[in-house]
VODRENRO-809316 format. One record per atom (N, C-alpha, C, O): residue in three letters; atom name; y, z, x; residue number from 1. Coordinates in steps of 0.02 Angstrom, whole numbers, plus 32768, in hexadecimal, padded with zeros to 4 digits. Each point is the difference from the previous one (the first is absolute). Layout:
% VODRENRO-809316
+------+------+------+------+------+-----+
! rest ! atom !   yy !   zz !   xx !  nr !
+------+------+------+------+------+-----+
!  ALA !   CA !    Y !    Z !    X ! NUM !
...
+------+------+------+------+------+-----+
***
This chain:
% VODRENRO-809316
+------+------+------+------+------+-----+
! rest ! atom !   yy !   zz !   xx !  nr !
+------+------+------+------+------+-----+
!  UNK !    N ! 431E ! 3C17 ! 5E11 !   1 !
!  UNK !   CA ! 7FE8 ! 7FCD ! 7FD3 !   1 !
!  UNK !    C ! 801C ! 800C ! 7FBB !   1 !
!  UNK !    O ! 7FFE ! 8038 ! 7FE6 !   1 !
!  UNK !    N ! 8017 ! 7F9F ! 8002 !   2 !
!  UNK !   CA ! 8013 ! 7FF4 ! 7FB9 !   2 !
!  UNK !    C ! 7FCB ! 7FF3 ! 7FDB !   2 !
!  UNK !    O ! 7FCE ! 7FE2 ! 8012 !   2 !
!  UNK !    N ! 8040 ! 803B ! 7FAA !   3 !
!  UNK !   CA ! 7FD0 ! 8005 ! 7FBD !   3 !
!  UNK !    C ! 7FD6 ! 7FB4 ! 7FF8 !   3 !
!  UNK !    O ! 7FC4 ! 7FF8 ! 7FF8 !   3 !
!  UNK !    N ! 8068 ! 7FDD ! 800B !   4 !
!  UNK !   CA ! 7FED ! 7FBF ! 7FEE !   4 !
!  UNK !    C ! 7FC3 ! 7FF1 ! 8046 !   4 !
!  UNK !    O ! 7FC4 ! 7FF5 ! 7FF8 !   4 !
!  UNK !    N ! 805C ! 800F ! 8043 !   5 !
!  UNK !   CA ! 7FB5 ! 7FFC ! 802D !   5 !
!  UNK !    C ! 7FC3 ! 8022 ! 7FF5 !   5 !
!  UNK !    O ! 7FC9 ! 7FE6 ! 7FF3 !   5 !
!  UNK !    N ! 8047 ! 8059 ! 8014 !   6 !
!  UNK !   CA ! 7FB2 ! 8032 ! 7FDD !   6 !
!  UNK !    C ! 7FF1 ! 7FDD ! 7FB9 !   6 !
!  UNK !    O ! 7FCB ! 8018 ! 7FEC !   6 !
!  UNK !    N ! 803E ! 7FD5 ! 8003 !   7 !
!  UNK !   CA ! 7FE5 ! 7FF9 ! 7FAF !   7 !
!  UNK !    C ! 7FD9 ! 7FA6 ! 8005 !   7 !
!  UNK !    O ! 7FC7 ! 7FF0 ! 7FED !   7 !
!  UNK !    N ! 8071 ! 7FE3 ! 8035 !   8 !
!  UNK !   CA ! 7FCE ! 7FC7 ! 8036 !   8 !
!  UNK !    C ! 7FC1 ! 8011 ! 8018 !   8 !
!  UNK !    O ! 7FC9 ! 7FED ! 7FEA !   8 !
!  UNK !    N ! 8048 ! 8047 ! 8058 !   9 !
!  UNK !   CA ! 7FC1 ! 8018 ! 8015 !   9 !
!  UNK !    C ! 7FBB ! 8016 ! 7FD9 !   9 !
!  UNK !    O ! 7FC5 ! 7FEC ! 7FFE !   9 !
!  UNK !    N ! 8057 ! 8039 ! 7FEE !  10 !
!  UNK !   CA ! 7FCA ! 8006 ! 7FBF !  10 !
!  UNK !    C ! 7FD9 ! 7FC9 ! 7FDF !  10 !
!  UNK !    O ! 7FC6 ! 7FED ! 800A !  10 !
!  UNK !    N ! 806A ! 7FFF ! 7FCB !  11 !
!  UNK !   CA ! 7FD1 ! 7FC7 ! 7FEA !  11 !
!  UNK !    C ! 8002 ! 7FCA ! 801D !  11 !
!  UNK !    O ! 7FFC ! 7FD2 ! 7FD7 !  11 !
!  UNK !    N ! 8009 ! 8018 ! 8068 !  12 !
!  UNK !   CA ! 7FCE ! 7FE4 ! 8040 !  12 !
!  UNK !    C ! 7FC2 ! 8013 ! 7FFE !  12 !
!  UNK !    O ! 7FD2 ! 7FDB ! 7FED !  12 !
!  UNK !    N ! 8029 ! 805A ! 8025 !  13 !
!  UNK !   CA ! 7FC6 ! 8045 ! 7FF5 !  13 !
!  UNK !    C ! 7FD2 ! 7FEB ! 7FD4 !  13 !
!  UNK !    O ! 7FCE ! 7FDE ! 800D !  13 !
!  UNK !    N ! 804B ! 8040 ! 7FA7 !  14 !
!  UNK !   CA ! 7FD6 ! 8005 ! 7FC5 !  14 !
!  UNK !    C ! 7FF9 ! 7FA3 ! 800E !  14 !
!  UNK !    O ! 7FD8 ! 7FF8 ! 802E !  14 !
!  UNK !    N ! 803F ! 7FD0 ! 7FBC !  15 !
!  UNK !   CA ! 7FE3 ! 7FA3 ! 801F !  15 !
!  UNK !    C ! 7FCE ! 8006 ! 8029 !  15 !
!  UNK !    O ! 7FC4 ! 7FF9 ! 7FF1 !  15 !
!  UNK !    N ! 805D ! 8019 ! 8058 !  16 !
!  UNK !   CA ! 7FAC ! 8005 ! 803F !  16 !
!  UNK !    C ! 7FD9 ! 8029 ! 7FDB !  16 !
!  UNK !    O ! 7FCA ! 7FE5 ! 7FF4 !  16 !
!  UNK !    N ! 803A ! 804E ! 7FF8 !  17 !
!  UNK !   CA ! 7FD4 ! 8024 ! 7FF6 !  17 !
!  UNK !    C ! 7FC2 ! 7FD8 ! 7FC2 !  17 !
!  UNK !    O ! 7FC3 ! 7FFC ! 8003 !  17 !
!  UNK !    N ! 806D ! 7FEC ! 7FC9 !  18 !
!  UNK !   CA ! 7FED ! 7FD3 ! 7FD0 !  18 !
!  UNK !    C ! 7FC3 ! 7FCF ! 8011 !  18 !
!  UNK !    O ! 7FC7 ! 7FFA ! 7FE8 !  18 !
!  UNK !    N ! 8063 ! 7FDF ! 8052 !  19 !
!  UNK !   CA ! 7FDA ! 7FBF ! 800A !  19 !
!  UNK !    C ! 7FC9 ! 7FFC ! 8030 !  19 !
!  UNK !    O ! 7FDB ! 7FD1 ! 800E !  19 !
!  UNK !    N ! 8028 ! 8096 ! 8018 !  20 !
!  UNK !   CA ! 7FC7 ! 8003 ! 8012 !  20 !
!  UNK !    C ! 7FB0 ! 8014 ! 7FCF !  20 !
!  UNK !    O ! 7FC4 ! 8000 ! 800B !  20 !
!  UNK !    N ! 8062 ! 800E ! 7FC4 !  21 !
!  UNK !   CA ! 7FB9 ! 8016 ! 7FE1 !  21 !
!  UNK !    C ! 7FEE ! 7FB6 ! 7FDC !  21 !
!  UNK !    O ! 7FC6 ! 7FEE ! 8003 !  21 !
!  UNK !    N ! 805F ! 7FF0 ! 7FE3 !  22 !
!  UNK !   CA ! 7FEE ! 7FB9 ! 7FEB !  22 !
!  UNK !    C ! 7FE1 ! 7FE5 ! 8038 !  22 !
!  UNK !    O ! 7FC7 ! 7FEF ! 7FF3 !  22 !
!  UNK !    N ! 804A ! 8007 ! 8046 !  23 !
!  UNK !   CA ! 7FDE ! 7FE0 ! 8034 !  23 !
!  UNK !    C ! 7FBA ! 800C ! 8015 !  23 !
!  UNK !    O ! 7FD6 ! 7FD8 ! 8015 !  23 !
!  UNK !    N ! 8028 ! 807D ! 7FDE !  24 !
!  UNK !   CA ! 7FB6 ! 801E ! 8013 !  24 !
!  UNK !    C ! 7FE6 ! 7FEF ! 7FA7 !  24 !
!  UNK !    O ! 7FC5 ! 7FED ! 7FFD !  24 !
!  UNK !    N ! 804F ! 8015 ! 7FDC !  25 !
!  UNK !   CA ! 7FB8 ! 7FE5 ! 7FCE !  25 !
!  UNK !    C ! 7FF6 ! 7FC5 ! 7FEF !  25 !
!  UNK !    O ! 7FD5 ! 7FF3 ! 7FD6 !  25 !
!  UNK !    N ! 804C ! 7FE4 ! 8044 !  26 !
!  UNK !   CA ! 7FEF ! 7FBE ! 800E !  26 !
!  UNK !    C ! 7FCE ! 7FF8 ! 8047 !  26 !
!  UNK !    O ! 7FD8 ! 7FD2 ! 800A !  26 !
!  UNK !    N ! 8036 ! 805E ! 801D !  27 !
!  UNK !   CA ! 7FB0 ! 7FFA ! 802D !  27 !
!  UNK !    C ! 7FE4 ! 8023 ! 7FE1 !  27 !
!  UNK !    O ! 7FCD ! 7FDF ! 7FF2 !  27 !
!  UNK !    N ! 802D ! 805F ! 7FEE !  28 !
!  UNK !   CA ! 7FB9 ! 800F ! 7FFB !  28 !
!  UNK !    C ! 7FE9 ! 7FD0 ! 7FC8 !  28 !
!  UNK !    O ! 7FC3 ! 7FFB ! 7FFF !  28 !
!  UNK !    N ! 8057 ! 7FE6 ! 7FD9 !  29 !
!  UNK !   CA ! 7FDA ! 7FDD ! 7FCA !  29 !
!  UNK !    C ! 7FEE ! 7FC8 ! 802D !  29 !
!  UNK !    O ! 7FCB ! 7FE7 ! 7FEC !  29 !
!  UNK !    N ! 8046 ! 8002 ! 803D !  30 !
!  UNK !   CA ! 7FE3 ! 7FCA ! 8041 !  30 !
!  UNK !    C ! 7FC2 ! 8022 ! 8003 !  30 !
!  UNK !    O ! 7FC8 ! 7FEF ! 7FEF !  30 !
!  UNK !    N ! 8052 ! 804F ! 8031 !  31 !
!  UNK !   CA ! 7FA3 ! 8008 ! 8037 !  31 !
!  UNK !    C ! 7FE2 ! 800C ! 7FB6 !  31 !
!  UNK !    O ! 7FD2 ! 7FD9 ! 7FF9 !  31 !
!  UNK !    N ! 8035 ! 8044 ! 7FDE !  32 !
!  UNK !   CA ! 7FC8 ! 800F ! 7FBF !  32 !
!  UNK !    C ! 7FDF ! 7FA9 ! 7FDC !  32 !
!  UNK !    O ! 7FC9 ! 8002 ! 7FE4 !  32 !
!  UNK !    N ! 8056 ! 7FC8 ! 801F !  33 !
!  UNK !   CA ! 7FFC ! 7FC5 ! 8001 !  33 !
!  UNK !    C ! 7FCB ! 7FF5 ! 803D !  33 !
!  UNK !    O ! 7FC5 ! 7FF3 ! 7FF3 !  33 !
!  UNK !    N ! 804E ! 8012 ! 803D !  34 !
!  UNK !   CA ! 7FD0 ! 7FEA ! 803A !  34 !
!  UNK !    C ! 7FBA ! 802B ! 8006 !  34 !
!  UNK !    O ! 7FCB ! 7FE1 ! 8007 !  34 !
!  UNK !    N ! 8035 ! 8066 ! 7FF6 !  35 !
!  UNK !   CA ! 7FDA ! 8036 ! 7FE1 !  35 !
!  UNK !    C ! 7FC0 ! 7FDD ! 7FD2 !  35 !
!  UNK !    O ! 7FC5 ! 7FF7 ! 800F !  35 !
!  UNK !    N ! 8062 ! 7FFB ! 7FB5 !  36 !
!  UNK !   CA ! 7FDB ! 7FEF ! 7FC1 !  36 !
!  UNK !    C ! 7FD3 ! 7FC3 ! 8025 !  36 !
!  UNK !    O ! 7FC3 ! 7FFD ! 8001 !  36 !
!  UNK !    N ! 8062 ! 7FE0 ! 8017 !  37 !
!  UNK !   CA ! 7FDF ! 7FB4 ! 800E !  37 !
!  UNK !    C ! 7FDC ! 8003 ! 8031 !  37 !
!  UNK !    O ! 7FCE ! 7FDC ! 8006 !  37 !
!  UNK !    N ! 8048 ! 8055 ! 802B !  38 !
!  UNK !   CA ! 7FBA ! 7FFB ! 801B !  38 !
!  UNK !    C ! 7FBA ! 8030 ! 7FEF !  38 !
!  UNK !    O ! 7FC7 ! 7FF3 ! 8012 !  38 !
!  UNK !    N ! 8051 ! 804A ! 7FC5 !  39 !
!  UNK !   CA ! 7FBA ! 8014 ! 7FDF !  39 !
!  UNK !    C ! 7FDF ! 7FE5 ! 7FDD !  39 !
!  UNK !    O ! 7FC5 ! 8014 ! 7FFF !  39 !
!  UNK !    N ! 804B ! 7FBD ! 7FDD !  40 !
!  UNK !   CA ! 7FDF ! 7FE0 ! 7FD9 !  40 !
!  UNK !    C ! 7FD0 ! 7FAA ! 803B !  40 !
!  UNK !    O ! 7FC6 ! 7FEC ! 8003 !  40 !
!  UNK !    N ! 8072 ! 7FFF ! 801B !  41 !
!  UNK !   CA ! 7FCE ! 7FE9 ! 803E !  41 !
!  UNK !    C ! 7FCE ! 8026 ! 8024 !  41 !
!  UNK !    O ! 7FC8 ! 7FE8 ! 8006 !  41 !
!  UNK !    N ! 8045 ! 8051 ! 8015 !  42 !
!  UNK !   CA ! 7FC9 ! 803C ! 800D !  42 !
!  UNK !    C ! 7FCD ! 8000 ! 7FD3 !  42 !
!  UNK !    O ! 7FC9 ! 7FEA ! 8011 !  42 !
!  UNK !    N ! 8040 ! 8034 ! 7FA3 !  43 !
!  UNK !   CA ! 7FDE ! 7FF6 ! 7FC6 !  43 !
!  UNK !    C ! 7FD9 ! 7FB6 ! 8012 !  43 !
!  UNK !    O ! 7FD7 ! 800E ! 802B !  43 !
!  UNK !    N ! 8025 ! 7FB1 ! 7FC8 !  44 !
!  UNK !   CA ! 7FED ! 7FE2 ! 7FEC !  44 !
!  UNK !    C ! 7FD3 ! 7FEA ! 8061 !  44 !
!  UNK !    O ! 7FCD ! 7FDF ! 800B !  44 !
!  UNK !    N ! 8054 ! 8039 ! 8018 !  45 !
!  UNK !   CA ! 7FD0 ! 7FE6 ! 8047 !  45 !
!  UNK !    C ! 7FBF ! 803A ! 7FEF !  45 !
!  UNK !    O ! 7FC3 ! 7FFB ! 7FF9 !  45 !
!  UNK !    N ! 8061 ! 802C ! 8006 !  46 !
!  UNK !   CA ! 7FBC ! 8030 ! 7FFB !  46 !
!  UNK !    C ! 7FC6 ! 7FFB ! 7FD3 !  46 !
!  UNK !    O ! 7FC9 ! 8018 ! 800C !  46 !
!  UNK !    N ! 804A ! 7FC2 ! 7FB9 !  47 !
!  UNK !   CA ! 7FD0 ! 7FF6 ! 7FBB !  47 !
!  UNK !    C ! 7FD4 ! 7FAE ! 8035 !  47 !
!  UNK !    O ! 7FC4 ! 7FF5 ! 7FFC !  47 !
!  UNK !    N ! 8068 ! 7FE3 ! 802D !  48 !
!  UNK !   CA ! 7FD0 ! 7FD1 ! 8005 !  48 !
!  UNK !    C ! 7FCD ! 8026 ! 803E !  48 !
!  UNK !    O ! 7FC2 ! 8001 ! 8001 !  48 !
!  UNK !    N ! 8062 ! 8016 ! 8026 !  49 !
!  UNK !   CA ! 7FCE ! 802A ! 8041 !  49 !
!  UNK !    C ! 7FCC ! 801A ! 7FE4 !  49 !
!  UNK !    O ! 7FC8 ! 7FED ! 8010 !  49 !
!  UNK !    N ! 8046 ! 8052 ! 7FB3 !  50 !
!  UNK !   CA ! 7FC2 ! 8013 ! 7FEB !  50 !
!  UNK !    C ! 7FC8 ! 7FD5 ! 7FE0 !  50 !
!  UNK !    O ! 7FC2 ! 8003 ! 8003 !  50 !
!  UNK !    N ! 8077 ! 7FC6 ! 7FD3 !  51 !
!  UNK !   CA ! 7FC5 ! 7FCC ! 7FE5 !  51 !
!  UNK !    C ! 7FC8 ! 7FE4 ! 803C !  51 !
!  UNK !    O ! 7FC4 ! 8003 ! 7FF4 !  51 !
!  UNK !    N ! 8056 ! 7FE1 ! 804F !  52 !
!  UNK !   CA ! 7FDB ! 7FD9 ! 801A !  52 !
!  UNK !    C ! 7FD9 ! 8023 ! 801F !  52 !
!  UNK !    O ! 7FCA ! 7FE8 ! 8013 !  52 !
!  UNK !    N ! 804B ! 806C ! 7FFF !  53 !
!  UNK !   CA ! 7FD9 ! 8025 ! 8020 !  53 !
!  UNK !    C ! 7FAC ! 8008 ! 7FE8 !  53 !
!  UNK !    O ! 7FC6 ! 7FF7 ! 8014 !  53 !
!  UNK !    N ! 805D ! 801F ! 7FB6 !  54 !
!  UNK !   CA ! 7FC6 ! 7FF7 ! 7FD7 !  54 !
!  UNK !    C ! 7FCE ! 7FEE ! 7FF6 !  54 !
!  UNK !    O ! 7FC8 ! 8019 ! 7FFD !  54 !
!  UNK !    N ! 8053 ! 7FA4 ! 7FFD !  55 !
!  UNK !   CA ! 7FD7 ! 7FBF ! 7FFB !  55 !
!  UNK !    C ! 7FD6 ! 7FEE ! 8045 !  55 !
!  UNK !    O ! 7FCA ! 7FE3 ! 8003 !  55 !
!  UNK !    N ! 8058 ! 8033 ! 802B !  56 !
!  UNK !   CA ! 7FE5 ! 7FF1 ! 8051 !  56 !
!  UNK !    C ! 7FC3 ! 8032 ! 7FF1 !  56 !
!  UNK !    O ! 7FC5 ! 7FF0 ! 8006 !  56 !
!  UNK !    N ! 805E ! 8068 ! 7FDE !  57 !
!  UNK !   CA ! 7FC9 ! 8025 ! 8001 !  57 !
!  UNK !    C ! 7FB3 ! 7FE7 ! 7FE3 !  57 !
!  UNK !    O ! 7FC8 ! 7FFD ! 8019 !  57 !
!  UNK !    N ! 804F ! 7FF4 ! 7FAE !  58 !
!  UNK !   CA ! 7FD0 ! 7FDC ! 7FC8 !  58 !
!  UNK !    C ! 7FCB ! 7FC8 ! 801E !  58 !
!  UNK !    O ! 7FCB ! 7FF7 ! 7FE3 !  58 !
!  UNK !    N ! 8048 ! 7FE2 ! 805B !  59 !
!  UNK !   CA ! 7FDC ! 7FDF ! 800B !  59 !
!  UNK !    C ! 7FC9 ! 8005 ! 8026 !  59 !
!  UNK !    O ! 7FC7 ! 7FE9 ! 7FF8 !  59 !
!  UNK !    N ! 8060 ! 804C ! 804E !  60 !
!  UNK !   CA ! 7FDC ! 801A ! 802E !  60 !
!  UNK !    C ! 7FC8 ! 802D ! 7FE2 !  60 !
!  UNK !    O ! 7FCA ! 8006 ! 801C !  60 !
!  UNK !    N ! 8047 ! 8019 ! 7FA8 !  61 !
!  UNK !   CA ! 7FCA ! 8027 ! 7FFC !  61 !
!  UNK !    C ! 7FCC ! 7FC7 ! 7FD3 !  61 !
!  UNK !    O ! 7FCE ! 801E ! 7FEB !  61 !
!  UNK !    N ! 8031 ! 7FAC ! 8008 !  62 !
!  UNK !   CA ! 7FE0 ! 7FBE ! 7FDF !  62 !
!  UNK !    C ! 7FD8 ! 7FF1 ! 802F !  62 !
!  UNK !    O ! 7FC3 ! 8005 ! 7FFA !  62 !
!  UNK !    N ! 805D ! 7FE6 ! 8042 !  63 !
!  UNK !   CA ! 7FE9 ! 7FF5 ! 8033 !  63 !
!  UNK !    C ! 7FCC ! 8023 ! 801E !  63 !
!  UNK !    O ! 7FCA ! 7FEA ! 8014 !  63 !
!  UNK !    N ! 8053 ! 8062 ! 7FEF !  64 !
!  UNK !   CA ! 7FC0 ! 801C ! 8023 !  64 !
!  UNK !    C ! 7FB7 ! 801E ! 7FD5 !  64 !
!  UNK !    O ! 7FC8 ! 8009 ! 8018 !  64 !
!  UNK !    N ! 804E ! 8002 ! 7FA4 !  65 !
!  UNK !   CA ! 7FC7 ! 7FF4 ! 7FBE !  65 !
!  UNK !    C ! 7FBE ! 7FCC ! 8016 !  65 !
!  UNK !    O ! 7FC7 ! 800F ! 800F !  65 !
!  UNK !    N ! 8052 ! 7FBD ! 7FEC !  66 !
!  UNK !   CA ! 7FFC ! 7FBB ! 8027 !  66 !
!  UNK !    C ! 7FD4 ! 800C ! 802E !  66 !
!  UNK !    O ! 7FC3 ! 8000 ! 7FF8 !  66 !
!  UNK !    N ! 8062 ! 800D ! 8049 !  67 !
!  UNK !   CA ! 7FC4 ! 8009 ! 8040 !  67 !
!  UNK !    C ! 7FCB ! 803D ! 8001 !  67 !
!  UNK !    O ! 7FC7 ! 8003 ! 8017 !  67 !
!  UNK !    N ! 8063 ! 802E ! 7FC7 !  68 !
!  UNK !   CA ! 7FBA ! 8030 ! 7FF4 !  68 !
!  UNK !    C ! 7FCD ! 7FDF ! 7FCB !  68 !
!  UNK !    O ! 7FC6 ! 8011 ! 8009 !  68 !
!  UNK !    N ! 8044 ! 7FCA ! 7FCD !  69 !
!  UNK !   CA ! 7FDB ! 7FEB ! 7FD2 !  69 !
!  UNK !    C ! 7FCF ! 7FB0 ! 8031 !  69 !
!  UNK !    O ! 7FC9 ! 7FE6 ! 7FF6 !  69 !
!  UNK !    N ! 8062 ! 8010 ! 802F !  70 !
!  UNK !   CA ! 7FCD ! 7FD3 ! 8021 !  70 !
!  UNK !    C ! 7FCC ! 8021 ! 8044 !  70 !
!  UNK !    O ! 7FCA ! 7FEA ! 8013 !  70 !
!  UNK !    N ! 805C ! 8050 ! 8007 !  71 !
!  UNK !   CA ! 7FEA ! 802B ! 803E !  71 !
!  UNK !    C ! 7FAF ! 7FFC ! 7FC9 !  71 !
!  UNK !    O ! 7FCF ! 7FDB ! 8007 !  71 !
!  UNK !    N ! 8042 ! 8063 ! 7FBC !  72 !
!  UNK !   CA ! 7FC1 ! 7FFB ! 7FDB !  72 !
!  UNK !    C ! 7FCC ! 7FE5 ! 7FFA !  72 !
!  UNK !    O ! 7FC9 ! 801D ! 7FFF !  72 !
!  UNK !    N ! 8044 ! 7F9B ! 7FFC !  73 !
!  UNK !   CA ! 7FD9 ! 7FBF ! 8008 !  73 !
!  UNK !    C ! 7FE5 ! 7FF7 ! 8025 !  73 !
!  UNK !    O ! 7FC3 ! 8006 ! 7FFB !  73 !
!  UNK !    N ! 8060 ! 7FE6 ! 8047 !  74 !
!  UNK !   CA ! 7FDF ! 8002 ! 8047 !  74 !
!  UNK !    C ! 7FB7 ! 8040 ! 7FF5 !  74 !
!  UNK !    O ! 7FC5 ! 7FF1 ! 7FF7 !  74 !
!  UNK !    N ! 805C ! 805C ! 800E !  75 !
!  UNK !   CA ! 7FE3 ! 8023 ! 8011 !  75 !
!  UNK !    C ! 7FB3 ! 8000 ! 7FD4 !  75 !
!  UNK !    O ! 7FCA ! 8018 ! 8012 !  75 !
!  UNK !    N ! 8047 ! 7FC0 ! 7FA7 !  76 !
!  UNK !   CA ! 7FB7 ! 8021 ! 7FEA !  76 !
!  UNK !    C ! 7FDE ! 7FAE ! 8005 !  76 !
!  UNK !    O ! 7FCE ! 7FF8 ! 7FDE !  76 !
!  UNK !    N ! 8047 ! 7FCE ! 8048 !  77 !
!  UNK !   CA ! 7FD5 ! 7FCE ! 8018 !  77 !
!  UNK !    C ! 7FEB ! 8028 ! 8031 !  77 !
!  UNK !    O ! 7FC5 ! 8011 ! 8007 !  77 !
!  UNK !    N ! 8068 ! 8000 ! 801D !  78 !
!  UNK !   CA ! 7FDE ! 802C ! 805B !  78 !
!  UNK !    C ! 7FB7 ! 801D ! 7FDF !  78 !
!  UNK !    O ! 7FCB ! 7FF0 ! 801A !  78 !
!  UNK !    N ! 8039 ! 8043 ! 7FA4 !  79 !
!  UNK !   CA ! 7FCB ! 801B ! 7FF7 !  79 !
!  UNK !    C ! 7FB6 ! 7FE8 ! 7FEA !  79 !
!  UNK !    O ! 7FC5 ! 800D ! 800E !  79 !
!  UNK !    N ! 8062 ! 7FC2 ! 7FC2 !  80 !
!  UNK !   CA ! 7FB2 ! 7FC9 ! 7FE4 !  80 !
!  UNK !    C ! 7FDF ! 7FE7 ! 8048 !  80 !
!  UNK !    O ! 7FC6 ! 8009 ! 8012 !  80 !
!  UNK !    N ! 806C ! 7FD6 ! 800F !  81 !
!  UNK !   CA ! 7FDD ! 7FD0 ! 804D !  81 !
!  UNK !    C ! 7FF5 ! 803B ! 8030 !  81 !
!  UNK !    O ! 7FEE ! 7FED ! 8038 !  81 !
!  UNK !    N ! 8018 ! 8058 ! 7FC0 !  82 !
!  UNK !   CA ! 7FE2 ! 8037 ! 803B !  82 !
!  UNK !    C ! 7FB1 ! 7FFE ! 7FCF !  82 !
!  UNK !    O ! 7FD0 ! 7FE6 ! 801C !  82 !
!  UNK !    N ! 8029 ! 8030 ! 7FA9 !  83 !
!  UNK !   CA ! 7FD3 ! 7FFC ! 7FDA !  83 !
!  UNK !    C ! 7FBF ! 7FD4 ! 8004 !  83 !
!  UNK !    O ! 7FC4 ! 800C ! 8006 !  83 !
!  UNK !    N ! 8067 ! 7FB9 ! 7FF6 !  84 !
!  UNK !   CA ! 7FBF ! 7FD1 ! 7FF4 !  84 !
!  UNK !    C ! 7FE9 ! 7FE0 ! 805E !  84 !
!  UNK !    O ! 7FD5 ! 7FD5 ! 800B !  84 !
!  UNK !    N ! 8059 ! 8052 ! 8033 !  85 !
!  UNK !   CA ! 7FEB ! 7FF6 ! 802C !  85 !
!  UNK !    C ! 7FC4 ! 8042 ! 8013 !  85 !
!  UNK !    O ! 7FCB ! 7FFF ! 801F !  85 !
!  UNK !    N ! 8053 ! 802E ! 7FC7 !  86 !
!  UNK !   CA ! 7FD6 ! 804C ! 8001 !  86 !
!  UNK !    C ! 7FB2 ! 7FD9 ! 7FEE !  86 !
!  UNK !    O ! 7FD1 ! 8005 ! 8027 !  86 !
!  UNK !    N ! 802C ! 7FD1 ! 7F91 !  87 !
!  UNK !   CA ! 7FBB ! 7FF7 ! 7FD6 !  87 !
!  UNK !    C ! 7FD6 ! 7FD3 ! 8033 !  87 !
!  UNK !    O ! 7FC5 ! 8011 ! 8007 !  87 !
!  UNK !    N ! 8051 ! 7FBD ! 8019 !  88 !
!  UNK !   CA ! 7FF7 ! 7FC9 ! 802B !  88 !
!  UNK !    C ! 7FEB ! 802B ! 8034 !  88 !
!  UNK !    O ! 7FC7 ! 8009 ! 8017 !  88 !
!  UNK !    N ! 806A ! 800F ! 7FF6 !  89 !
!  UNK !   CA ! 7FCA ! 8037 ! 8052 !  89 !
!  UNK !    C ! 7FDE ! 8011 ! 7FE2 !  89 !
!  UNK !    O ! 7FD0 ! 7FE0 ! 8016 !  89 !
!  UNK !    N ! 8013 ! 804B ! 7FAF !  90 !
!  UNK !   CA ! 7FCE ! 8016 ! 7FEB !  90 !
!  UNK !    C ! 7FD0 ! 7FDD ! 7FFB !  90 !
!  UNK !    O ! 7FCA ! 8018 ! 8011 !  90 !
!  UNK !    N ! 803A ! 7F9B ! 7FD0 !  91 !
!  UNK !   CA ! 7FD1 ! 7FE5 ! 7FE8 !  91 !
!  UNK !    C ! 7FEC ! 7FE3 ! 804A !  91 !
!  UNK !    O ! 7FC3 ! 7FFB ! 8009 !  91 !
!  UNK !    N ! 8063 ! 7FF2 ! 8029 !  92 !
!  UNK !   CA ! 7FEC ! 7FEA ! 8039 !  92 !
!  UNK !    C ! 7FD4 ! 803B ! 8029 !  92 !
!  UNK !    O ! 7FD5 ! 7FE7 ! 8025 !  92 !
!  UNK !    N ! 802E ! 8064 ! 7FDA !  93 !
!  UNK !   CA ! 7FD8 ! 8027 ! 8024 !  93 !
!  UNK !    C ! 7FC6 ! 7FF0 ! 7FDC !  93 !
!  UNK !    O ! 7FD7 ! 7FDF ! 8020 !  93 !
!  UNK !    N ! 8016 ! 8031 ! 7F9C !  94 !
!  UNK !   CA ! 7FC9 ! 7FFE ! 7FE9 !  94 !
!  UNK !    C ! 7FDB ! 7FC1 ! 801F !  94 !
!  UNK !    O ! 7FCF ! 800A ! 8024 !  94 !
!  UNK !    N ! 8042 ! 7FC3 ! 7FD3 !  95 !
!  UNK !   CA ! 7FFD ! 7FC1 ! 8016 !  95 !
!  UNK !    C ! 7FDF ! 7FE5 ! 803F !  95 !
!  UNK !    O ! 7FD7 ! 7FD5 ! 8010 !  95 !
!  UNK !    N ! 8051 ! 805B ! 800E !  96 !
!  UNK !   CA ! 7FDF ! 801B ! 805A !  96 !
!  UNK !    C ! 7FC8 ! 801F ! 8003 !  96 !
!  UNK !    O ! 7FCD ! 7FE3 ! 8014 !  96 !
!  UNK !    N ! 8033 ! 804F ! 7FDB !  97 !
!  UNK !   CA ! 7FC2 ! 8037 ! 7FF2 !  97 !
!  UNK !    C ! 7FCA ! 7FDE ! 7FD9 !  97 !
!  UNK !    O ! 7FC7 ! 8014 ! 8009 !  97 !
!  UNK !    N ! 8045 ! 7FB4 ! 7FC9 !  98 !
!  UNK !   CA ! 7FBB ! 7FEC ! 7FEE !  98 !
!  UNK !    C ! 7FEE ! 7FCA ! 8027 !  98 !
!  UNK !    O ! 7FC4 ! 7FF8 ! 8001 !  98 !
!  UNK !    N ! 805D ! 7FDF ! 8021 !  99 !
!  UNK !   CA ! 7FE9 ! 7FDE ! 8046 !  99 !
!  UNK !    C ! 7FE4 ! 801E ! 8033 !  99 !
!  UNK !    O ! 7FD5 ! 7FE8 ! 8025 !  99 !
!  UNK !    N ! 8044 ! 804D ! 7FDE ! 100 !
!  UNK !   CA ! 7FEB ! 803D ! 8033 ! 100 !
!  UNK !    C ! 7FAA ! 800C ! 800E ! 100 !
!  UNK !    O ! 7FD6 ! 8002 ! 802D ! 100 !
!  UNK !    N ! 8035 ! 8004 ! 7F75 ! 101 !
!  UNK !   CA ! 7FA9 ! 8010 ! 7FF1 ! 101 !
!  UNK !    C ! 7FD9 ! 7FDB ! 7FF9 ! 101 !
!  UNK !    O ! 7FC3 ! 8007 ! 8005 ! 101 !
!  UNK !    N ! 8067 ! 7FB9 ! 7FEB ! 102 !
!  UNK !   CA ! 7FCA ! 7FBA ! 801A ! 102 !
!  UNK !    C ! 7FDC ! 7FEC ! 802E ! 102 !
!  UNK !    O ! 7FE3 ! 7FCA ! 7FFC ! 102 !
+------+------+------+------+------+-----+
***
């Protein structure tokens, strides 16, 4: 081989070699582009998920405030009407017993 080929070769070489590193940071600034864009889509799905989660949480526990607060209700009517059926039997034995003695 003559001087003039090796020295071709070469800078063939040092070019490919060139236009491989231009080639690779033009992808990675791709994937860092695609990267960015989708963390920030990540970022922003996740801010609404937690929002609505939230909010779902927020309700259910409204909700069940709610039915314990009405369970409550129920339970202390249950107690007045056990009560005033308790007084009624009472007043009905006595009731008996003085017919009894009639």
């Amino acid at each position: 081989m003559n001087i003039k080929n090796k020295e071709n070769i070469l800078l063939g070489g040092v070019v490919l070699g060139l236009v491989g590193i231009v080639v690779n940071c033009i992808r990675i600034r791709k994937v860092d582009e695609k990267v960015n864009y989708l963390g920030e889509h990540v970022d922003t799905n996740f801010t609404e998920f937690s929002s609505k989660y939230n909010t779902c949480v927020d309700l259910q526990d409204e909700r069940y405030q709610d039915i314990t607060n009405d369970m409550e209700e129920v339970k202390n009517e249950i107690i007045v009407c056990y009560d005033h059926i308790e007084t009624l039997s009472k007043q009905l034995d006595k009731s008996d017993k003085k017919q009894v003695e009639v």
